[in-house]
N, C-alpha and C positions, 0 to 999 in steps of 0.2 A: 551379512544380515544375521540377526540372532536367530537361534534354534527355536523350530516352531512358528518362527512370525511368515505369515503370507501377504502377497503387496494385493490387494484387490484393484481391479480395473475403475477409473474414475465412471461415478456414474453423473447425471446430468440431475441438478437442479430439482426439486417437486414444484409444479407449476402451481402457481394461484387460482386456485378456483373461485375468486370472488364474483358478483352480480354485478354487471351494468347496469346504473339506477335510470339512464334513457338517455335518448342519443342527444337531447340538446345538451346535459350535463356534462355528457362524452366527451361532446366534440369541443366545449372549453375548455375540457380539464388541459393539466399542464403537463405535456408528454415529458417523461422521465426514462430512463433508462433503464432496461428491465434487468433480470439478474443475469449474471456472466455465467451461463452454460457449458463452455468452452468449445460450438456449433465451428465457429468460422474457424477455430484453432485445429478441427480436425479435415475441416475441407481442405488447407491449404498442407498441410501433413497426409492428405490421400493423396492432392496433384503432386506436390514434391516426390513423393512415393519415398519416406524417410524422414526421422525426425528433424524438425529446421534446425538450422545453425544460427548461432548468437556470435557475437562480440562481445566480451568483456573484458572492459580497461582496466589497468594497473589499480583505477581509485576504486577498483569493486564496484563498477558500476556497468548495467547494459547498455550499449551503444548501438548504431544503425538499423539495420533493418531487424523487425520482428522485438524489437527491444521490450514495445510495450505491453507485446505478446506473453512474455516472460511475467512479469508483474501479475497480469492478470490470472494465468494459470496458477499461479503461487495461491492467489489470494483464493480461486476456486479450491483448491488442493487443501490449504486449511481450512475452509469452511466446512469441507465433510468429510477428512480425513485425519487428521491432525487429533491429539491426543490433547483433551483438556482438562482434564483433571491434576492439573497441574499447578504450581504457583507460578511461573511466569514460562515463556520461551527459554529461559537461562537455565528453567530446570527438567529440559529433556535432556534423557543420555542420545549417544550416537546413536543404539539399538533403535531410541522412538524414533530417529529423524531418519534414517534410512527407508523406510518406507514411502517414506514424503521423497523423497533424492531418488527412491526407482522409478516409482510413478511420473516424477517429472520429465525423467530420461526420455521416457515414452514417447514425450511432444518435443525435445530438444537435445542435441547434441553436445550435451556438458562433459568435459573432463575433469571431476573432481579430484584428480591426484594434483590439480593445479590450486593451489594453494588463491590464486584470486580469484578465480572462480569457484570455488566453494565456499568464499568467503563472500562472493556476490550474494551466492545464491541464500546464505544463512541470517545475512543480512534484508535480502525481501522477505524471507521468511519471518523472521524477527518482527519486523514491521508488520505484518500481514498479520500476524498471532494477535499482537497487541493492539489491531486497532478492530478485529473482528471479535476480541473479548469487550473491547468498550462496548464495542455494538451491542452486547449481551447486558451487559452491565447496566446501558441506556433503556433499554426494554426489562428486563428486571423491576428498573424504579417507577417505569410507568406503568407496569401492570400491580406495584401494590400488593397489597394483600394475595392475589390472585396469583402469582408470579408463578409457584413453584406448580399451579396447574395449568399454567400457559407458557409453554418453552418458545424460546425465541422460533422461528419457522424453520432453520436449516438443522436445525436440532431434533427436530420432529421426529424427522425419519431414523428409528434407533439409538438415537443418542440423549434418548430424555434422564437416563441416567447422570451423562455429562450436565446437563440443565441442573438435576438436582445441586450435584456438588456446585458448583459453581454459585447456585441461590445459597448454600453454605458457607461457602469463600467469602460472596459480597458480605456477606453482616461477621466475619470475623475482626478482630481488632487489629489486626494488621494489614489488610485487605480497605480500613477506612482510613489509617493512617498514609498509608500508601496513595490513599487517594485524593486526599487533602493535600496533598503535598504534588500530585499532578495537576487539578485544580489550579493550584496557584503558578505553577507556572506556565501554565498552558495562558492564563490571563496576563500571563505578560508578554504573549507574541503580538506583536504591533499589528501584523498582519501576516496573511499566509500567501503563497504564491498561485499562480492558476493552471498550471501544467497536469495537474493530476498526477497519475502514474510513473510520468516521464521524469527522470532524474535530469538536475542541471548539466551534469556530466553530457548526459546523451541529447540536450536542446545546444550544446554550444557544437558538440561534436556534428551537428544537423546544418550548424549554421555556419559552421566556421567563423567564429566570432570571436570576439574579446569580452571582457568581464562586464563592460560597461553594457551593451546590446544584451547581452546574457542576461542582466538586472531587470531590462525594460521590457525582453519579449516575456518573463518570466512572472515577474508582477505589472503587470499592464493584460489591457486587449483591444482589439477596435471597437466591439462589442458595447462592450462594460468600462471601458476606458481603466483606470488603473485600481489597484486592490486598496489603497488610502491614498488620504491624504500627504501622509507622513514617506509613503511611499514614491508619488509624485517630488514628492521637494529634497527628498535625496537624490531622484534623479535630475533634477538641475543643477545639484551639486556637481556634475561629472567634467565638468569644464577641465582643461589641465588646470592645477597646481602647483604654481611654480616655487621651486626654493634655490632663491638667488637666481643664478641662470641656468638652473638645469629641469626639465619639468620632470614631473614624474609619470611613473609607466602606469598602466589600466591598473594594474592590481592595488599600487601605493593612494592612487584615487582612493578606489574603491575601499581601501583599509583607512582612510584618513573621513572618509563618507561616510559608511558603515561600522568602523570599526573590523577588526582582526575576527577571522573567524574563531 
């Protein structure tokens, strides 16, 4: 760790203090899920009596138990500790990200001398940085004018400084160009998958499955039934494909359906 820097202890969320307008309004409203405090992550770390242990595959991703665990924490850990004064994830040094890397030791049993599991872990990170700076981003444009005196809410506490820069960043010229250019290709994802957190790695490893099941529990549900249309009618593509008399195996499907990743 670099000279001078201290890891402070994760603290827990600022709760909303907003009014309930009365209890008929209440009791419709549409329960959502409140913010990730990291409660049940330190219960099961006092019964353990020790940070959990993960699994992390070869593809740098978490597997079995406690997997989703891992995500969440990450994403709590950048939300109030992470350094944003920054132009992207790509431009912290080691020094910023060690602090992030001790703090999380705390809830999990990582060996970062292993090269795929530091490479998990930089990769949630990565992910985590970049979709809790849109979060900023998206509240920035809808507060308008107002913005640079209304910081996003996790911002609040101390870090209204970070709020300012950042209302900086958003209106520089490379900062729109950059974004114009996610924009558009964010508009050409057909559709998204319904897993949430959970990487496909760790839904096939759950299931022990093949590529084709992997596709269906991934974009489908029973629920909601599937994520498109377009989604639905590749999965009837799954049939074998035969060339001449040999068929071909779940993955050649799957790249001849989908296309190569």
């Amino acid at each position: 760790m670099g000279p001078g820097r201290t890891v402070r202890p994760p603290r827990n969320a600022p709760q909303s203090q907003g009014q309930h307008s009365g209890s008929t309004s209440a009791s419709k409203s549409r329960k959502v899920r409140g913010i990730n405090k990291g409660k049940g992550l330190e219960r099961l770390i006092k019964r353990a009596g020790h940070p959990l242990n993960l699994t992390i595959s070869e593809e740098r991703r978490p597997i079995g138990e406690n997997n989703e665990l891992l995500s969440r924490e990450i994403g709590l850990l950048t939300r109030y500790h992470a350094p944003f004064q920054r132009a992207g994830w790509h431009s912290l040094t080691e020094d910023d990200k060690e602090p992030l890397y001790e703090l999380l030791k705390l809830k999990f049993n990582l060996d970062f001398t292993q090269d795929h599991i530091k490479g998990c872990v930089d990769l949630l990170f990565s992910s985590s940085y970049k979709s809790f700076r849109h979060k900023c981003y998206e509240h920035y444009v809808k507060s308008g004018d107002d913005a640079r005196s209304n910081p996003y809410p996790p911002l609040i506490d101390n870090r209204v400084g970070d709020w300012i820069w950042l209302c900086d960043h958003f209106e520089t010229e490379e900062f729109k160009k950059w974004s114009t250019i996610g924009k558009a290709n964010r508009s050409n994802l057909p559709y998204v998958h319904k897993k949430g957190t959970k990487s496909f790695v760790a839904v096939q490893h759950e299931l022990n499955c093949g590529d084709i099941r992997l596709y269906k529990e991934c974009y489908s549900s029973d629920k909601k039934g599937w994520a498109s249309e377009d989604a639905r009618n590749k999965h009837k593509q799954k049939e074998p494909i035969e060339e001449g008399e040999v068929p071909l195996t779940e993955q050649q499907i799957c790249e001849h359906v989908l296309g190569k990743a």
